[in-house]
Backbone bond lengths (Angstrom), bond angles and torsions (degrees), N, CA, C in turn:
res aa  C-N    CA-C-N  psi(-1)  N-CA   C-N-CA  omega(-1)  CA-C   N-CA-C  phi
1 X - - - 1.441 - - 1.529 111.62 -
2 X 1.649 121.94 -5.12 1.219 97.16 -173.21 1.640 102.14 -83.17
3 X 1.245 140.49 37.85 1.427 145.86 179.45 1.887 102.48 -61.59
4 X 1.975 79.06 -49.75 1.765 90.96 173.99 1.324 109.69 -45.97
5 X 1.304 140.13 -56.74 1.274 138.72 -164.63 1.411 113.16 -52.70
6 X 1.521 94.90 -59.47 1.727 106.91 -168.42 1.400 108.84 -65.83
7 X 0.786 110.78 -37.53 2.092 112.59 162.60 1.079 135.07 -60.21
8 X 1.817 100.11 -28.77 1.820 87.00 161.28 1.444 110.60 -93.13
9 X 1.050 127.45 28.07 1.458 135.15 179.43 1.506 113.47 -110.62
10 X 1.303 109.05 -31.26 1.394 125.88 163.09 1.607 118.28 -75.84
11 X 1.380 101.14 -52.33 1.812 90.75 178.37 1.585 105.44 -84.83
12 X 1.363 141.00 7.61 1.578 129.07 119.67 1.246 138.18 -15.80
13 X 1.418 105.02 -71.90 0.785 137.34 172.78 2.039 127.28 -52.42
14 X 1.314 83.92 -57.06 1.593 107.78 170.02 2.073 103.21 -65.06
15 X 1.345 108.52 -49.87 1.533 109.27 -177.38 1.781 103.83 -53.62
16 X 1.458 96.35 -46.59 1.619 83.44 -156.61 1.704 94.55 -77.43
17 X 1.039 137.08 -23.98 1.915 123.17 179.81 1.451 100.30 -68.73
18 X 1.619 128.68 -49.50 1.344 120.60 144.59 1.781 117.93 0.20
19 X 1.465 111.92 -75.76 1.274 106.57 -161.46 1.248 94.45 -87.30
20 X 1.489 150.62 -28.91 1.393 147.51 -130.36 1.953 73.75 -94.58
21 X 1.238 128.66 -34.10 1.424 108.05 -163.12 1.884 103.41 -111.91
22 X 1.430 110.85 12.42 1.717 115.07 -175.77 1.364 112.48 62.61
23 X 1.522 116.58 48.19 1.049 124.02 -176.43 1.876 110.02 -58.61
24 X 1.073 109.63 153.08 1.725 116.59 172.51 1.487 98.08 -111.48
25 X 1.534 121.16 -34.09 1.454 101.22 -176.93 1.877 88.25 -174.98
26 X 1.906 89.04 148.33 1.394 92.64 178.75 1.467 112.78 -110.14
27 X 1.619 98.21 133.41 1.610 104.81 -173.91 1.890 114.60 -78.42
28 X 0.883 96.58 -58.82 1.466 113.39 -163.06 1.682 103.72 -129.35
29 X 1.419 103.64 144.66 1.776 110.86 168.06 1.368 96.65 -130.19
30 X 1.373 122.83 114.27 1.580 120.77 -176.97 1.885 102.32 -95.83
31 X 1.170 122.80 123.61 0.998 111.99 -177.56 1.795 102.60 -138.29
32 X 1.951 96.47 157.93 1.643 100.48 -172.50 1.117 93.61 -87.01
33 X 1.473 140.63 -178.51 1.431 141.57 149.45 1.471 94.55 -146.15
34 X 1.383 134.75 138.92 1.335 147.18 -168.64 1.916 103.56 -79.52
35 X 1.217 101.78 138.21 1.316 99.21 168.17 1.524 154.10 -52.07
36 X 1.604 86.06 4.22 1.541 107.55 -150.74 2.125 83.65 -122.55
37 X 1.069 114.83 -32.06 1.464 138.89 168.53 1.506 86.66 -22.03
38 X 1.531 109.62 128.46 1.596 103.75 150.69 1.438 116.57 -101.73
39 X 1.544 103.84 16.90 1.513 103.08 -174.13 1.703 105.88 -65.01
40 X 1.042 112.47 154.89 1.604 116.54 -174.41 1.969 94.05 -121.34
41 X 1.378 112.91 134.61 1.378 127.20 -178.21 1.696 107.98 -87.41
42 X 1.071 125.74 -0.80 1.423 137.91 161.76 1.434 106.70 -73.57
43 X 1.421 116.35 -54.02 1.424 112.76 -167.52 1.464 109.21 -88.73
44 X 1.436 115.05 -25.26 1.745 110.31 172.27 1.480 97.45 -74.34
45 X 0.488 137.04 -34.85 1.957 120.06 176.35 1.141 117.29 -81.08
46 X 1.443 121.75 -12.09 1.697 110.41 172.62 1.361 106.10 -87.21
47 X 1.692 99.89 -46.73 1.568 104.65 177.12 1.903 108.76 -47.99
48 X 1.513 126.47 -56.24 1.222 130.19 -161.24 1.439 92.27 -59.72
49 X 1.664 139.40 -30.30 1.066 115.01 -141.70 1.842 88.08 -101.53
50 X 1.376 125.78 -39.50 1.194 101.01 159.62 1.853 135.67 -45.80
51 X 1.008 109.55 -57.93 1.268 121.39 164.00 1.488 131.02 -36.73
52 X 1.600 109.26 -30.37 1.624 113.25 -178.18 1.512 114.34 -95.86
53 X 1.621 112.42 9.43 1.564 124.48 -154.45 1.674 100.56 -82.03
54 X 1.352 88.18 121.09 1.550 86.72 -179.83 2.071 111.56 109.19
55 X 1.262 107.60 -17.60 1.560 115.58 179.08 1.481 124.32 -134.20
56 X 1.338 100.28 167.87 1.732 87.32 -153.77 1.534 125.45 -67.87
57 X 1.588 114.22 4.21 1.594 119.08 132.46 1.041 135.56 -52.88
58 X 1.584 123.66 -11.47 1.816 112.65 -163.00 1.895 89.01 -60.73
59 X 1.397 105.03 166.55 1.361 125.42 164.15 1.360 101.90 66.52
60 X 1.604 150.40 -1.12 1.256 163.92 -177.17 1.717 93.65 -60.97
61 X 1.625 112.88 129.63 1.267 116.26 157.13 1.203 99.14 -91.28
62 X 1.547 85.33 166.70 1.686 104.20 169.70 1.849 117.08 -122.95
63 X 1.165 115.24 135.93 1.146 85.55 -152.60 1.952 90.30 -134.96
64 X 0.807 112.45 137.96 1.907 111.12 -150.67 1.434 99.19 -117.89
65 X 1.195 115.30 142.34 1.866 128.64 162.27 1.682 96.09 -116.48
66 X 1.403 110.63 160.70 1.461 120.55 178.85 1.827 93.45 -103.42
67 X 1.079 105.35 147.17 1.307 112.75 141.24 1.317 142.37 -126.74
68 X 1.244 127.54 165.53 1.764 116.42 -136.95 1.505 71.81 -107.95
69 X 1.279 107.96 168.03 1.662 136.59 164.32 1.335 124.30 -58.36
70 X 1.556 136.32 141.79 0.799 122.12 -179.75 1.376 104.91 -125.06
71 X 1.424 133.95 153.70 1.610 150.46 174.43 0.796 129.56 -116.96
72 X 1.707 142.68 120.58 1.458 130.05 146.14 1.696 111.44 -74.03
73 X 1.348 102.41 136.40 1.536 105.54 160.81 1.595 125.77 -57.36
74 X 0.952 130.57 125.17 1.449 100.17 168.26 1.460 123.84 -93.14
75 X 1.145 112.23 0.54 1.657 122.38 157.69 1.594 119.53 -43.23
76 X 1.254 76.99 -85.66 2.136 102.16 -178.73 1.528 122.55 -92.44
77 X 1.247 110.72 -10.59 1.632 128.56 173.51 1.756 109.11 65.11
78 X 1.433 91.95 45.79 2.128 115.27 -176.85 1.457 83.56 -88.98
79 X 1.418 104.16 142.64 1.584 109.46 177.37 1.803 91.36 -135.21
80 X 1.025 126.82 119.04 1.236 162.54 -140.08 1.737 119.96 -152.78
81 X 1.626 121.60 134.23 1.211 124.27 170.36 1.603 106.38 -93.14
82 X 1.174 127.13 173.41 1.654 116.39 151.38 1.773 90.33 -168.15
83 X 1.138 131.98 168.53 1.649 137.28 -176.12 1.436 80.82 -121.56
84 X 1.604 89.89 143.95 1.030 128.85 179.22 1.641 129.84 -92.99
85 X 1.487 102.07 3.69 1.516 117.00 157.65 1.427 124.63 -48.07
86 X 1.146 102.22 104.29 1.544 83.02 163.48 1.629 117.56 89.88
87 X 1.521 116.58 -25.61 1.520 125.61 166.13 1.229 116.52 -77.20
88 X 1.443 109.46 134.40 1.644 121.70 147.87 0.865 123.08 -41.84
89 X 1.595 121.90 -77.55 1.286 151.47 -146.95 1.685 119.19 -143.15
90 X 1.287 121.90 104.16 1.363 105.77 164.22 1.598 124.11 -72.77
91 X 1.345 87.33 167.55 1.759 86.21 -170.29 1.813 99.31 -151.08
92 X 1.060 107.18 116.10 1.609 106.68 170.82 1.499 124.76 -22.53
93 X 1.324 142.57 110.11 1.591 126.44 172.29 1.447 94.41 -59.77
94 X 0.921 137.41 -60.32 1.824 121.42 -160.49 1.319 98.04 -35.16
95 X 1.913 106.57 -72.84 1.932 84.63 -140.67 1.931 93.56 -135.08
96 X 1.451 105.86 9.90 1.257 99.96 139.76 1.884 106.78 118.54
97 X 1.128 106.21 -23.91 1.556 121.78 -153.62 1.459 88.37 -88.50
98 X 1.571 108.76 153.31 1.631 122.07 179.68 1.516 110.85 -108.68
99 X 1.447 112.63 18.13 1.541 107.41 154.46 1.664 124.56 -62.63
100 X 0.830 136.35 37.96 1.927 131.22 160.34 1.076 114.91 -89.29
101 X 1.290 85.02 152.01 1.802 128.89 -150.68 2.104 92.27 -110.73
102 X 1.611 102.67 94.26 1.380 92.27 -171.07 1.844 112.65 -56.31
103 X 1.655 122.67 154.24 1.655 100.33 -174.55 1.253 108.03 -136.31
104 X 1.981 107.17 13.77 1.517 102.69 -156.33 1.733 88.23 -168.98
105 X 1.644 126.33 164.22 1.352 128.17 -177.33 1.151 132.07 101.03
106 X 1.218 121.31 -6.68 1.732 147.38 140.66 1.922 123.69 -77.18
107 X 1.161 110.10 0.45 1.431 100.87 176.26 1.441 114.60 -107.10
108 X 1.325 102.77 -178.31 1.141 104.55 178.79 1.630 92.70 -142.32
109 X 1.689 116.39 158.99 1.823 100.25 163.73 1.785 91.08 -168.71
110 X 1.105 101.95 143.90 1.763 121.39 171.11 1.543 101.76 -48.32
111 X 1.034 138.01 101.69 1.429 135.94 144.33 1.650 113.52 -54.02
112 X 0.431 124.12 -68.36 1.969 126.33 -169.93 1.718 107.93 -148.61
113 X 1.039 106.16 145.78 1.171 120.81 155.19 1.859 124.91 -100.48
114 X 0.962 114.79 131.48 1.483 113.87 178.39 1.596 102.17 -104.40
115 X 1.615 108.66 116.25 1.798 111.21 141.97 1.364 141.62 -138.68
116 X 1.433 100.65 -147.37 1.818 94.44 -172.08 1.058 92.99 -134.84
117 X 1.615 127.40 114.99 1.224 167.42 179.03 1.744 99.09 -63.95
């Protein structure tokens, strides 16, 4: 349930670039969410769409990319993405060893907003 949270933090966010550009209406909120994210894109868009009712978000999709994880080695200090589908074990491409220190794959953040001026 904290989807609720992160959505009103997002359509914040989305309201005020809204006004910073005199928005008339918001089309699209393209946003990353990390792979590791348990946020679910079903519930940020139902949640956003209650929540935006009435402002120049109502009717706003949301429209999501994943992003893969990122690692420092702690071997060789290689900082590297790789997805976590489907792997056992990561392992540094440089120099091979599965000491990393995960540093990235839990966020989420607004890439752009799309509107109509």
């Amino acid at each position: 349930m904290h989807e609720l949270a992160v959505t009103e933090a997002i359509l914040e966010v989305v309201l005020r670039a809204a006004e910073q550009e005199s928005a008339r209406r918001v089309v699209t909120i393209n946003l990353t969410i990390g792979e590791l994210s348990d946020l679910k894109e079903e519930w940020i868009q139902r949640y956003f769409d209650h929540l935006a009712r009435g402002t120049t978000a109502e009717n706003a999709r949301i429209a999501v990319a994943t992003s893969v994880p990122t690692f420092l080695c702690d071997a060789c200090g290689e900082k590297f993405s790789r997805s976590l589908r489907g792997v056992e074990r990561v392992e540094c491409p440089a120099c091979g060893r599965s000491s990393c220190t995960l540093t990235g794959g839990m966020e989420y953040r607004v890439e752009n907003v799309e509107i109509e001026e």
